[in-house]
C-alpha positions as CSV (number, residue, x, y, z in Angstrom):
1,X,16.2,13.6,3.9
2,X,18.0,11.9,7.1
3,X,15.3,8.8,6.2
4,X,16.9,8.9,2.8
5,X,20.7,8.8,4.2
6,X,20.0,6.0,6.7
7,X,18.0,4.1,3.9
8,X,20.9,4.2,2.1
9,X,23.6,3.6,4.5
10,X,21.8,0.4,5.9
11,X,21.1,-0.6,2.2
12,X,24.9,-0.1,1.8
13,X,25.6,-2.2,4.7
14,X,23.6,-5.0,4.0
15,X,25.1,-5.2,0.1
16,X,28.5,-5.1,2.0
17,X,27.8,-8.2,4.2
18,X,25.4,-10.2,2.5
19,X,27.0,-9.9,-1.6
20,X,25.0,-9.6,-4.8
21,X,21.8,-11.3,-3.8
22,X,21.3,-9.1,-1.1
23,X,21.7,-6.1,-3.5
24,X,19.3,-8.3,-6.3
25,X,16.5,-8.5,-3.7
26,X,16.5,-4.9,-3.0
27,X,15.9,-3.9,-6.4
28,X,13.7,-6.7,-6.7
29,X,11.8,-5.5,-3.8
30,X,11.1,-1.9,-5.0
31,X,9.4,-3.6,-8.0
32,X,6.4,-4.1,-5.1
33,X,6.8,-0.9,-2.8
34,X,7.4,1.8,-5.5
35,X,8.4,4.3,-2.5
36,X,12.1,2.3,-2.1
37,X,14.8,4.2,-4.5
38,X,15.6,2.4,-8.0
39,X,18.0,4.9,-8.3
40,X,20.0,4.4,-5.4
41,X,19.9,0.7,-5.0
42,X,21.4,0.3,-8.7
43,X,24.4,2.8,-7.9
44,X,25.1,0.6,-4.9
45,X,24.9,-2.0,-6.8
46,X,27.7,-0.9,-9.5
47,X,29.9,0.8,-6.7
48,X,30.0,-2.5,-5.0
49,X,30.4,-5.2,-7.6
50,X,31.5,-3.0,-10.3
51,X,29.8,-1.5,-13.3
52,X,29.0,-4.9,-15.5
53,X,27.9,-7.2,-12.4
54,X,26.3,-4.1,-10.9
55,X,24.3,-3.5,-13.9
56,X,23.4,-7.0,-14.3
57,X,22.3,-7.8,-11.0
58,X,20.3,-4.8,-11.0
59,X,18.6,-5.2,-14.5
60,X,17.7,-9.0,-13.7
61,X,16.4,-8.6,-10.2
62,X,14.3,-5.6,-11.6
63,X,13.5,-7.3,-14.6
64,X,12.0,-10.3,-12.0
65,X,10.4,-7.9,-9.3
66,X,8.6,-6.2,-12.5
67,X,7.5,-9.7,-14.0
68,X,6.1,-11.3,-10.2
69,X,4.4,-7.9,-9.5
70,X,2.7,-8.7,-12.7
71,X,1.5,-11.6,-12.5
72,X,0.1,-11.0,-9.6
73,X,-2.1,-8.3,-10.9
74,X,-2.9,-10.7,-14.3
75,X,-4.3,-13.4,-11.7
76,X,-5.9,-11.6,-9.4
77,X,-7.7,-8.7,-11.2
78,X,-11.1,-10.0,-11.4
79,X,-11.0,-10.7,-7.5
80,X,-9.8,-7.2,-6.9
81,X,-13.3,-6.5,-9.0
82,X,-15.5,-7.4,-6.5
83,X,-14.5,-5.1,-3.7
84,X,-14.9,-1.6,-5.9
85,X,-17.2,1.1,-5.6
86,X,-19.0,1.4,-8.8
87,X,-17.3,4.9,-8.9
88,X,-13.9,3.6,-8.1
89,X,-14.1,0.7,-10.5
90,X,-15.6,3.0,-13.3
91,X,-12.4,5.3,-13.0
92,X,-10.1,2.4,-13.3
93,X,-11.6,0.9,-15.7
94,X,-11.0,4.4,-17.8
95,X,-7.6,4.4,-16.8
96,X,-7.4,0.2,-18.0
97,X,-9.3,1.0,-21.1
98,X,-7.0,3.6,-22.3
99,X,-3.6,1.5,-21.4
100,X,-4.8,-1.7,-23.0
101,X,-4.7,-0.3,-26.6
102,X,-1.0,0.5,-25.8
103,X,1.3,-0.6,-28.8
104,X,4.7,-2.7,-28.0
105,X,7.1,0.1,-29.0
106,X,4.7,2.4,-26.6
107,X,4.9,0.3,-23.7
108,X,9.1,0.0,-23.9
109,X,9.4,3.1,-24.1
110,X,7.2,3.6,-20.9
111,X,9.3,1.3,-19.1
112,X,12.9,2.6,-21.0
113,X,12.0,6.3,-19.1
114,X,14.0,6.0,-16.0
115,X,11.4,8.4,-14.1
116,X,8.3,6.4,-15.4
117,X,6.9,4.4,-11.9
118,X,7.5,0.4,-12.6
119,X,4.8,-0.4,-10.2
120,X,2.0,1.3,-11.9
121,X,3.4,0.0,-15.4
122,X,3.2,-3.5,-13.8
123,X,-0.1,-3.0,-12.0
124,X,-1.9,-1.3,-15.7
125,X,-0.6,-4.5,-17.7
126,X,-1.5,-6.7,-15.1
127,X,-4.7,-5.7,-14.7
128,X,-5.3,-5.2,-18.7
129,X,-4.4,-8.5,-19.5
130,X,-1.2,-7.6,-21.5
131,X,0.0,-11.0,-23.3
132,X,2.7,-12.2,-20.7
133,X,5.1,-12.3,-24.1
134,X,4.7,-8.4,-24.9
135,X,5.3,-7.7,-21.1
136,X,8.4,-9.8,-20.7
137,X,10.3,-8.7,-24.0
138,X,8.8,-5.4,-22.9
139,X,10.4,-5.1,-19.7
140,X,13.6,-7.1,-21.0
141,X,14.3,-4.6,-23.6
142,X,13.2,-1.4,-21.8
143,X,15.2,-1.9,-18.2
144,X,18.5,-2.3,-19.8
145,X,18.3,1.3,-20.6
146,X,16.9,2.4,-17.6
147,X,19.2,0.0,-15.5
148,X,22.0,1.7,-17.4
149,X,21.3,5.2,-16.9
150,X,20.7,4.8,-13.3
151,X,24.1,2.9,-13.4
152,X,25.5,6.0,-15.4
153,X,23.9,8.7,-12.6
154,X,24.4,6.4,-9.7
155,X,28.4,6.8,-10.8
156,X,28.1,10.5,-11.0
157,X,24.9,11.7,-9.7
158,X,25.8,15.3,-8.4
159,X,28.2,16.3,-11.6
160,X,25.1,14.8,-13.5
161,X,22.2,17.0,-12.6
162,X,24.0,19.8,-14.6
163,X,25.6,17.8,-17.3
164,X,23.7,17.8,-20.4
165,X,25.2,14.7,-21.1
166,X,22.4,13.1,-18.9
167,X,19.7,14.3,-21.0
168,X,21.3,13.0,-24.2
169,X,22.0,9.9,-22.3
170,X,17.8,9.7,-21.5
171,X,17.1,10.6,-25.5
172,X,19.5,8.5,-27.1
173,X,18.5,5.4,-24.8
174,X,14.8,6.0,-26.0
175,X,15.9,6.1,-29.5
176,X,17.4,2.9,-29.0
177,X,15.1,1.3,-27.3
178,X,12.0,2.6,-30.0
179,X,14.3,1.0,-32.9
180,X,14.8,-2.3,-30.9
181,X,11.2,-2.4,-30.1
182,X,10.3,-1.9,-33.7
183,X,12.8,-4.7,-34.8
184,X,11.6,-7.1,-32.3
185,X,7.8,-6.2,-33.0
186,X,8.5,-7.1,-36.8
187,X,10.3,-10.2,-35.9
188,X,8.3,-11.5,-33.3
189,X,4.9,-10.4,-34.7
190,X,3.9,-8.4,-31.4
191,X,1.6,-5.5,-30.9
């Protein structure tokens, strides 16, 4: 816990000093090392630039980190290939086999849940060749409700835990973002 409190009073620090890009590459950042708090990063974000910019600067710099972390994964899968055990690679491939045939409104929702990991929903697409297009409107759509709840929790976190109005906040975001999904799916002719 005291790792977690000097995180976060050195991440509150540097936000301080060095203004929203500061704050953007720390979100950014935990799109790479999934161990770095989404959570807290976007409440110091909206405490210190305020609720739109905070929220902004948050969902853009995720929005990026999510994006570059997949690429990377897109480009260099078949390399990664090559040093697998057969067991290892067998496993993954499972795993790979059963995300690939993900549909559109499945994978926002995935990335809409505020608890789902963005690093392994990066690394999966990545690595199953999700059409760049699908991923991007993907991750555009679903962040802004994630981004937002952790904006709404990171402004009351403790009152929160107990407040129903969390939960509701976590169901009627996944409504939303299911219906927008749809829409766009329609319009766009994705899945």
């Amino acid at each position: 816990m005291d790792l977690v409190a000097d995180l976060i009073n050195k991440s509150t620090s540097l936000i301080d000093k060095g203004g929203p890009i500061v704050g953007f590459l720390l979100v950014m950042l935990e799109s790479f090392i999934p161990i770095l708090p989404l959570a807290v990063f976007v409440a110091l974000n909206v405490n210190a630039y305020g609720m739109l910019i905070g929220l902004v600067v948050s969902w853009s710099a995720t929005c990026l980190g999510c994006y570059l972390s997949y690429l990377i994964f897109y480009y260099v899968a078949n390399k990664v290939d090559k040093f697998l055990s057969k067991k290892t690679k067998d496993k993954i491939d499972k795993t790979i086999n059963r995300f690939s045939e993900i549909s559109f409104p499945g994978l926002v929702l995935l990335v809409t849940l505020p608890f789902t990991p963005a690093f392994l929903i990066n690394i999966l697409s990545g690595l199953t060749k999700v059409q760049q297009e699908k991923f991007v409107i993907a991750i555009l759509i679903g962040k802004v409700f994630s981004i937002a709840f952790w904006g709404y929790i990171g402004k009351s976190f403790i009152e929160s835990m107990m407040d129903i109005k969390a939960i509701a906040f976590i169901i009627l975001a996944l409504i939303m973002a299911y219906v927008v999904s749809k829409i766009v799916s329609i319009r766009m002719h994705i899945e």
